[in-house]
C-alpha positions in Angstrom: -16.7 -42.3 -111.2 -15.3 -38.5 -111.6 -16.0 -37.6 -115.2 -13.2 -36.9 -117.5 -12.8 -33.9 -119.3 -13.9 -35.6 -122.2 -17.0 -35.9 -120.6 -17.6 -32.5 -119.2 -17.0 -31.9 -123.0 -19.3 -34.2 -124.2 -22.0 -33.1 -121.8 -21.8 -29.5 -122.9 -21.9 -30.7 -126.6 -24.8 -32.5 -126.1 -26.7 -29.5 -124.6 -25.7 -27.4 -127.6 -23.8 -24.6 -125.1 -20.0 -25.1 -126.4 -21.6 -24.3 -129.8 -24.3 -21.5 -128.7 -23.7 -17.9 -129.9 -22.3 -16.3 -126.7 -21.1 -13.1 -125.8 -17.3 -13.1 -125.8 -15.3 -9.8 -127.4 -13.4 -11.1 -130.3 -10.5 -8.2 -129.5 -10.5 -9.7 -125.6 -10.0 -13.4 -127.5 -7.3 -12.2 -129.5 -5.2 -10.6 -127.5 -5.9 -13.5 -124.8 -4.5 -15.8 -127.4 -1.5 -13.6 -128.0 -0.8 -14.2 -124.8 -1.1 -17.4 -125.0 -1.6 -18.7 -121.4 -2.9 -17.9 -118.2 -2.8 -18.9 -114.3 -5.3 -19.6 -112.5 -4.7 -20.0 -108.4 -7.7 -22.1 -107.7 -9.4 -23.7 -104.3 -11.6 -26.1 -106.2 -11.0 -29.8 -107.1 -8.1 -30.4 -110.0 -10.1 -33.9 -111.2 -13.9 -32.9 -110.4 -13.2 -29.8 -111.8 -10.0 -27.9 -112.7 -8.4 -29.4 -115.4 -11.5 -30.8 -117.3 -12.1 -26.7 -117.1 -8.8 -25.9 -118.3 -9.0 -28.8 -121.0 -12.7 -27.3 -122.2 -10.7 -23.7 -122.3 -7.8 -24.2 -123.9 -9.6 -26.3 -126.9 -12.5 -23.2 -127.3 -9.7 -20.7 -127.1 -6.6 -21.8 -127.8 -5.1 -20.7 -124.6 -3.1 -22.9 -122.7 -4.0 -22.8 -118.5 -1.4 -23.6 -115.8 -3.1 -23.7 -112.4 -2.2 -24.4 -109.0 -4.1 -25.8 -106.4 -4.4 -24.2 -102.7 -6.4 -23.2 -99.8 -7.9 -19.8 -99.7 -4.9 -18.5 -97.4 -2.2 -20.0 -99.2 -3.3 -18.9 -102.8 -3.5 -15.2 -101.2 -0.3 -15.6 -99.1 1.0 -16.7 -103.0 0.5 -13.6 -104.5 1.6 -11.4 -101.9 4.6 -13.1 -102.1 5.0 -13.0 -105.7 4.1 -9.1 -105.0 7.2 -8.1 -102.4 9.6 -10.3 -104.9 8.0 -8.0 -108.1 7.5 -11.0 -110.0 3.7 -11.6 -110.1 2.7 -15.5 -111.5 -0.7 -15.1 -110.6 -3.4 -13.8 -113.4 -6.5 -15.1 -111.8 -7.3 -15.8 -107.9 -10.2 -18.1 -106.6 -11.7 -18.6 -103.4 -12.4 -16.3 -100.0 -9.5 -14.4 -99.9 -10.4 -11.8 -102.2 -10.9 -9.3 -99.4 -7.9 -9.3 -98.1 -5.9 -9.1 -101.4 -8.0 -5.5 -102.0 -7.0 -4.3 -98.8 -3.4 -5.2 -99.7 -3.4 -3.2 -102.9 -3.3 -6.4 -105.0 -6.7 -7.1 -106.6 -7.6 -5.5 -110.0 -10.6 -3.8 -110.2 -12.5 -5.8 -112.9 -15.7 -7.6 -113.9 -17.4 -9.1 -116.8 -20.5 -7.2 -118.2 -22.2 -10.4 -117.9 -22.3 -10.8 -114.2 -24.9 -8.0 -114.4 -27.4 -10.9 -114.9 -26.6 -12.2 -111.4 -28.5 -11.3 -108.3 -26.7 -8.1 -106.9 -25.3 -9.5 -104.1 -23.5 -12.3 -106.3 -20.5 -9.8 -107.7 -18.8 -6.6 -105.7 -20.5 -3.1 -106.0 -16.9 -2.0 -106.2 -16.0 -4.0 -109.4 -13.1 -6.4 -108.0 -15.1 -9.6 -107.9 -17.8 -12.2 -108.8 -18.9 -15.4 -107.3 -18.9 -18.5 -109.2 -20.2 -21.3 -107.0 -21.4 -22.0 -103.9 -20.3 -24.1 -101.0 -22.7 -25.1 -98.7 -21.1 -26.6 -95.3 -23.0 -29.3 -93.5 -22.5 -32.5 -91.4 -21.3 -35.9 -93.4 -21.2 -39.5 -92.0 -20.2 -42.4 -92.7 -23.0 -44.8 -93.6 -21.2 -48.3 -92.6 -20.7 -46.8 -88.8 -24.1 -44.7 -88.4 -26.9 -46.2 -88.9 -30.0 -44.3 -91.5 -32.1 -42.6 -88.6 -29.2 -42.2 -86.1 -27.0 -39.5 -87.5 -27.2 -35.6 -86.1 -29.6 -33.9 -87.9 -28.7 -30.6 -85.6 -26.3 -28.4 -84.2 -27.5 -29.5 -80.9 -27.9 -33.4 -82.0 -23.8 -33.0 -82.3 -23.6 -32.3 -78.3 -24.7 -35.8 -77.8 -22.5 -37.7 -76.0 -22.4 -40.9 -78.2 -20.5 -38.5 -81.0 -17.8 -38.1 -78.9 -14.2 -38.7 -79.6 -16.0 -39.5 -83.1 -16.2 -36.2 -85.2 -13.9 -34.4 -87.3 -13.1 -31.2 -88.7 -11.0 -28.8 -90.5 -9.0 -26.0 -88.5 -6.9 -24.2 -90.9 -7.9 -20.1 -90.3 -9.9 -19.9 -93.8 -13.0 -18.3 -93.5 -14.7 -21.3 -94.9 -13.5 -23.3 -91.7 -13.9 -23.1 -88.1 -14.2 -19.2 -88.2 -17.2 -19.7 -90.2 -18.8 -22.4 -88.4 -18.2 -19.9 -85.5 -20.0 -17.1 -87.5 -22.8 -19.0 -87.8 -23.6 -20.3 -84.5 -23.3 -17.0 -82.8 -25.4 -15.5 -85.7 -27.7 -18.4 -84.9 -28.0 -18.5 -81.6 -27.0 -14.8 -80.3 -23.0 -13.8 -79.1 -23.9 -15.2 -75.5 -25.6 -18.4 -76.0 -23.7 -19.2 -78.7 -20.7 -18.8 -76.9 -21.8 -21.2 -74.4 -23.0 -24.0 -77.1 -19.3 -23.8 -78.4 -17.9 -24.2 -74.9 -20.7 -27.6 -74.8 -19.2 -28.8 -77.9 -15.4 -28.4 -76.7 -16.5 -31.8 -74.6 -17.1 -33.9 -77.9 -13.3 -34.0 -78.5 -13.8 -33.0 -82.6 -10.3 -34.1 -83.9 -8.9 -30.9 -84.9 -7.4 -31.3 -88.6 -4.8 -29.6 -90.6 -7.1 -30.6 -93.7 -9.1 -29.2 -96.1 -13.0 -30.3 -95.8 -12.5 -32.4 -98.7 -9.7 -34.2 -96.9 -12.1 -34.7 -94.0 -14.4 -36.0 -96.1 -11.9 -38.8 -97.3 -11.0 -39.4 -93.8 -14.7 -40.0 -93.1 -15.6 -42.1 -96.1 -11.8 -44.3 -95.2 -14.3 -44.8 -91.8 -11.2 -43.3 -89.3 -14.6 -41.1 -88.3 -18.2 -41.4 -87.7 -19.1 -38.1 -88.4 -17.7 -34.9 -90.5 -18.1 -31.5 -89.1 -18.8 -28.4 -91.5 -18.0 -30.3 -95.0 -19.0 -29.4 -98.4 -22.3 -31.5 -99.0 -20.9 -31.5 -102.5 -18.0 -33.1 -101.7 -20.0 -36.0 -99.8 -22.1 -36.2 -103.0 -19.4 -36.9 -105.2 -18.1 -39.6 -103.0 -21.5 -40.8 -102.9 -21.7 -41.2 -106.5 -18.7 -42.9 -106.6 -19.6 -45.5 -104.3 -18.6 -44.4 -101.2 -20.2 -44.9 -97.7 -20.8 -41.2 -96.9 -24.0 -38.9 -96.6 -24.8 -35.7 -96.0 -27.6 -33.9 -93.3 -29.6 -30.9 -93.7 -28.3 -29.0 -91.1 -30.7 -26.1 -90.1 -29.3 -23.4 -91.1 -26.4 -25.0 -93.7 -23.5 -22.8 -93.5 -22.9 -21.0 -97.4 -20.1 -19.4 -98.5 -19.6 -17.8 -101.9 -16.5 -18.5 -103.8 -15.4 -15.7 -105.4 -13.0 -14.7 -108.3 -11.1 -11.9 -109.8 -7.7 -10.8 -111.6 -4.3 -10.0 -109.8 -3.3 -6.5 -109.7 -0.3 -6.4 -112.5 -1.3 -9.6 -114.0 1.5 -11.0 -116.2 -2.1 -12.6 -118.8 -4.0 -9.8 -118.3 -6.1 -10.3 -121.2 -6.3 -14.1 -120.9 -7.3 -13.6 -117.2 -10.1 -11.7 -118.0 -11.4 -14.1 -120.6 -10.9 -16.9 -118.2 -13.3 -15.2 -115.9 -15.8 -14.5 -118.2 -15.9 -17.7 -119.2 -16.3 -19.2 -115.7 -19.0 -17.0 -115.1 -20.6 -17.4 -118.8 -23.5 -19.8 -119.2 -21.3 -22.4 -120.8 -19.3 -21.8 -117.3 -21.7 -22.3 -115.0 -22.8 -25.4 -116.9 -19.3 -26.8 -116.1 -19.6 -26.5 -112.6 -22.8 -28.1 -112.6 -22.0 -31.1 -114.6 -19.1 -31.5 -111.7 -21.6 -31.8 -109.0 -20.9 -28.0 -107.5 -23.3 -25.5 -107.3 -23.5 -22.8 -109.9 -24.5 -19.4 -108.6 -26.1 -18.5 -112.2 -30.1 -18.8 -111.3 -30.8 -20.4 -114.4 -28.2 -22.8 -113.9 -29.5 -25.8 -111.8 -27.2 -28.1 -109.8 -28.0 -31.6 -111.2 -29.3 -32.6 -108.2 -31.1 -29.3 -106.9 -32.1 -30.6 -103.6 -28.5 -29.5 -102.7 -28.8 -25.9 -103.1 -31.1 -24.3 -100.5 -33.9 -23.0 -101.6 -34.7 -20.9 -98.3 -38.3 -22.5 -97.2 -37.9 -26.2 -96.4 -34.1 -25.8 -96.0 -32.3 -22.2 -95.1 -29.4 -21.4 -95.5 -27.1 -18.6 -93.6 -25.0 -16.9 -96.1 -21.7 -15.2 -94.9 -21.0 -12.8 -97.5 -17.2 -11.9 -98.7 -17.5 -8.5 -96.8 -18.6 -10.3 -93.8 -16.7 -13.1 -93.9 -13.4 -10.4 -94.8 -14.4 -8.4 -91.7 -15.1 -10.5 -88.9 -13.3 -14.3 -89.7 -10.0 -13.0 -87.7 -12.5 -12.4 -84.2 -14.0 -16.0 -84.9 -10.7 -17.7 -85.4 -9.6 -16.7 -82.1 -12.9 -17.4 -80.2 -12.6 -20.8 -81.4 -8.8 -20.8 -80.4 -9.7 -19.5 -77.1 -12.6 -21.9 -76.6 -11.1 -25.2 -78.1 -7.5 -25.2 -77.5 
């Protein structure tokens, strides 16, 4: 069962965070709630975790939080939108487009002091953004049509010929999909040889799907596919939870992205945006995304089942990093267009 906001409340009560002496500016809370509201564009899940957030908020603060609900692409193409019609909506962005919203012009150049306690390579040297949880991409399958001991445990267990016709994944141009499954393998395996695994794997038939990974993961678990190619192993261990038929592999390296976040250049909430980001970020925060089943970036923050995240000696991961992933997703969209279509 998803917990409620209620829950997430409770949960935070009962570890004495909601009630802990942290480091908010009382002027950046007042003029936040003068404001009033704020609006969040956001790439996580609204019932895992969006609006038991923006209930938690709104009760500590007394600021009311509209959000809306979006790929990475889609919440970026959103505010340049909102941009060229000079009417920006958007306080506060989410996701892996940040990049591409600096280069536009239309990313504030901002950062809570408290991000400083994060591993350097967790916020931008620039000031525009900080990461607030990780996604790590894996296989998923379906437990009632692959049997324990039988599922790929490899990139090169998914050539196999009994997968084929049988695996799915998501093809929308987001970094976090095929262009970074791309990334990885040639990272993995060199430009050359990785090129020719891809060109092996066209042969499986993946079903190419205008989803998100979470979608892919629902298709998976409704059993219209075995396997789930470059999914969130958070998402699968959600649906786990719940009582669905799904698991997730190690995959050697796992594929993790950073989601990032920062304010809108001209933000109609300024002050409420920042506070929403330093809240995210806060200890209190991080806590939420925990208690979700995502992964916190805070160190001291520990998923509640840490066997998801990494830890870089049993299990590795490869981490594409905003500037990377900003820089090079465009060339591995179109290999992978150029290889499987």
């Amino acid at each position: 069962m998803r917990q409620t906001p209620i829950v997430i409340g409770m949960t935070l009560l009962a570890g004495g965070l909601a009630t802990s002496a942290l480091a908010y500016d009382d002027a950046l809370i007042a003029a936040a709630k003068k404001e009033g509201q704020v609006t969040w564009y956001t790439t996580q899940i609204v019932n895992q975790f969006v609006a038991p957030t923006a209930e938690f908020f709104e009760k500590k603060f007394g600021v009311k939080v509209n959000y809306v609900r979006g790929g990475s692409s889609e919440g970026v193409m959103r505010v340049m939108n909102e941009a060229k019609a000079g009417k920006m909506q958007a306080d506060v962005i989410d996701g892996t487009g940040m990049g591409t919203m600096i280069k536009a012009g239309l990313a504030a150049k901002w950062q809570p002091d408290s991000v400083k306690r994060f591993p350097k390579e967790y916020y931008d040297r620039n000031g525009y953004w900080t990461a607030t949880n990780l996604y790590i991409r894996v296989a998923g399958y379906n437990t009632d049509l692959v049997k324990k001991g039988e599922e790929p445990k490899s990139y090169e267990d998914l050539l196999d010929p009994k997968w084929k016709g049988k695996m799915a994944w998501s093809v929308s141009p987001d970094p976090t999909s095929v262009p970074g499954f791309v990334g990885v393998i040639l990272s993995e395996y060199g430009r050359d040889k990785g090129i020719e695994y891809l060109k092996k794997l066209t042969t499986q038939n993946i079903a190419p799907l205008q989803a998100s990974p979470r979608q892919v993961v629902d298709m998976m678990m409704a059993g219209e596919y075995a396997v789930g190619v470059h999914v969130n192993n958070s998402h699968v261990q959600i649906s786990k939870q719940q009582g669905a038929p799904v698991e997730w592999v190690r995959m050697q390296p796992a594929i993790a992205f950073f989601s990032i976040i920062g304010m809108t250049k001209d933000a109609p909430h300024p002050n409420a945006g920042k506070l929403l980001v330093d809240f995210l970020v806060s200890k209190e925060g991080q806590q939420l995304y925990a208690d979700a089943d995502y992964l916190p970036v805070d160190p001291e923050v520990p998923p509640r089942d840490p066997a998801m995240r990494p830890d870089g000696k049993t299990w590795r991961a490869n981490y594409l990093m905003p500037d990377e992933v900003e820089e090079k997703s465009s060339e591995w969209y179109k290999i992978w267009q150029d290889i499987f279509r």
